[in-house]
N, C-alpha and C positions, 0 to 999 in steps of 0.2 A: 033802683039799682043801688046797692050798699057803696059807700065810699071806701075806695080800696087805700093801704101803704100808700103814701108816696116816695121814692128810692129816686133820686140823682146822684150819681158818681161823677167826680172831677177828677184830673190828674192820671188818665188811665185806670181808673178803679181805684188806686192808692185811697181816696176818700169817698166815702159815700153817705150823703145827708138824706136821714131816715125821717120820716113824721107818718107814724100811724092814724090809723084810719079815725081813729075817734077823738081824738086831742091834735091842736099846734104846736104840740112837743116837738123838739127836733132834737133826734140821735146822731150825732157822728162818727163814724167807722173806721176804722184804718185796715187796712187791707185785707176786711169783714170782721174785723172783731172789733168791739164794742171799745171806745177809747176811754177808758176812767181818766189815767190822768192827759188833761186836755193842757197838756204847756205849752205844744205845737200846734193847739189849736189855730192859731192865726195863720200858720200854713195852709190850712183846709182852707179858710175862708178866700184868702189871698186865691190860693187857685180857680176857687167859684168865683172871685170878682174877675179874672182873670177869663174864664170861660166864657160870661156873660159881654163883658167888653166883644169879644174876638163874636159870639153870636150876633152881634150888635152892628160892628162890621157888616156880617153878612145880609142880615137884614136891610139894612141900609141901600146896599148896594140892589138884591134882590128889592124894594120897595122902589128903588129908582127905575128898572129895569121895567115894572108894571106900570109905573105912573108914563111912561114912554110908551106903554102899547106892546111889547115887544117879549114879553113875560111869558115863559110856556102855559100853557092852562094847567101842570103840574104844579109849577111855582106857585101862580094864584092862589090855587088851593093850597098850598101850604103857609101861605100870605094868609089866608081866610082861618085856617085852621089856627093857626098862632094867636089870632086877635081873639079868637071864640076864648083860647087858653086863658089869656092875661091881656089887661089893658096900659101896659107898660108900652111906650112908644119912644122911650128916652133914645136919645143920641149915644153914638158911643165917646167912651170920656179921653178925655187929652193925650190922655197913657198909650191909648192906642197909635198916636200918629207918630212915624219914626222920626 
């Protein structure tokens, strides 16, 4: 099977980080169109750190809920599925805690 785009959007669509199929290039988007000048760029990123923290969160929480037994067999698999994805298993970072 051929390796497809890969497209994540952050921020409600406002950004969306592109990496075609055949390079690690990464294209960034602003509300689909192509961003030349990238001043704001650290906006985009800022929301993607932003994103991952708050998934990081819920993992966390969802990973505690399994290691207790108590995890629907949906979760799991979504547990399972995640790990297939990436082997990131980081914490989420300080920013998050109010």
């Amino acid at each position: 099977m051929p390796k497809q785009e890969h497209r994540v959007s952050v921020e409600n669509g406002k950004y969306t980080f592109a990496s075609p199929s055949d390079s690690f290039q990464i294209h960034v988007l602003r509300h689909g169109e192509l961003w030349v000048g990238q001043a704001d760029a650290p906006k985009a990123v800022y929301s993607m750190m932003a994103e991952l923290d708050a998934a990081r969160v819920v993992l966390a929480a969802a990973r505690t809920l399994a290691a207790a037994g108590v995890a629907p067999p949906a979760l799991v698999e979504a547990l399972t599925n995640h790990d297939a994805l990436v082997d990131d298993q980081g914490p989420p970072s300080p920013w998050t805690v109010p």
